[in-house]
N, C-alpha and C positions, 0 to 999 in steps of 0.2 A: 150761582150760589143758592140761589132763593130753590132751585127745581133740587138739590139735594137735600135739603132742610125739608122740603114738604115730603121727600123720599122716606126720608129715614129719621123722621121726626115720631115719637115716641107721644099718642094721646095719652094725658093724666088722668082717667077717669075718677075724678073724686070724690068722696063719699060724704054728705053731711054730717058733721061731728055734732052731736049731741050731749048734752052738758049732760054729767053726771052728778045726781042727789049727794051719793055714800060719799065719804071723805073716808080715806084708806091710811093709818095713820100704822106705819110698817116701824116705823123710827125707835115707837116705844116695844114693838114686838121684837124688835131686834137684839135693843138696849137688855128686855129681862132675859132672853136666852142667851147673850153673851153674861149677865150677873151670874146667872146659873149654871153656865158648861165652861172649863178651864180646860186650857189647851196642855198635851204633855209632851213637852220637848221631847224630841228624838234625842237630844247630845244632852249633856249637863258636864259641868266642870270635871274634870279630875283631880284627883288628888293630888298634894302637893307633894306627899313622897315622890311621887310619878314622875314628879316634871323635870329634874336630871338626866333618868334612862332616860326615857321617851324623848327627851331633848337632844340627849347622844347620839341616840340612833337615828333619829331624823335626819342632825346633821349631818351623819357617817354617811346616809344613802344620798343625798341629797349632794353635797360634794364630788362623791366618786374619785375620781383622779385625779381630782382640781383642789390638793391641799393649801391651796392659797386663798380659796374665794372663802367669803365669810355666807353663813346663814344665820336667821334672828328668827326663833319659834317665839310667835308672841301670846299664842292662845292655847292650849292643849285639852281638849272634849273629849270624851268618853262615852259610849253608846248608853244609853240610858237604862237602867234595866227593866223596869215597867214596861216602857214602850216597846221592848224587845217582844217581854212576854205576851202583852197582848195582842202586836204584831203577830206572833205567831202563833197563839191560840185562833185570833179570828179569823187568818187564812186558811189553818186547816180547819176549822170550822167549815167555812165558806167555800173549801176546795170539796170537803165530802161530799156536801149537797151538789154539788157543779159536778156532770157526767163530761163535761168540754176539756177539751184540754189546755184551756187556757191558762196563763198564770195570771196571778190577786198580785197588788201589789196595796200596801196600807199606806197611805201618803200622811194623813191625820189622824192622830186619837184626842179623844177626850175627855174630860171625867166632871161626873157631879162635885161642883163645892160643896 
């Protein structure tokens, strides 16, 4: 046992840690740039006329042939429209300058308070 543990026994060479002066204080730097960038949802509520159709049809696809089973919509969202537009302003933005053919995808927006 003892001759594979010396085999394939892994040295830690370790480095002396040395104290650091600076105190790195990230917490309040965090704190002011979430006071100052708000997030924009991608969905936002829909409207309440909405919520009848959109409930119709949901449950119409959603059943199929199975007029017996029940469905329950309980939340109904709507693509946002901001986030759409600058969804799609800043990729094509971002597509023109890019000669690659990759596609952008925008995950987060944000905006000044």
């Amino acid at each position: 046992m003892g001759l594979f543990t010396r085999l394939f026994k892994k040295e830690s060479k370790a480095l002396p840690i040395e104290p650091s002066n600076r105190s790195i204080d990230t917490n309040s730097e965090d704190r002011t740039l979430r006071d100052e960038w708000k997030a924009v949802p991608a969905y936002i509520e829909a409207n309440a006329e909405d919520y009848q159709l959109v409930s119709l049809i949901a449950t119409a696809i959603a059943t199929g042939d199975q007029p017996n089973s029940q469905f329950v919509v309980k939340k109904i969202l709507q693509r946002n429209p901001e986030a759409k537009l600058v969804s799609l302003i800043s990729a094509s933005i971002a597509e023109a300058s890019n000669t690659s053919s990759h596609s952008l995808v925008v995950k987060k927006i944000y905006k000044k308070n």
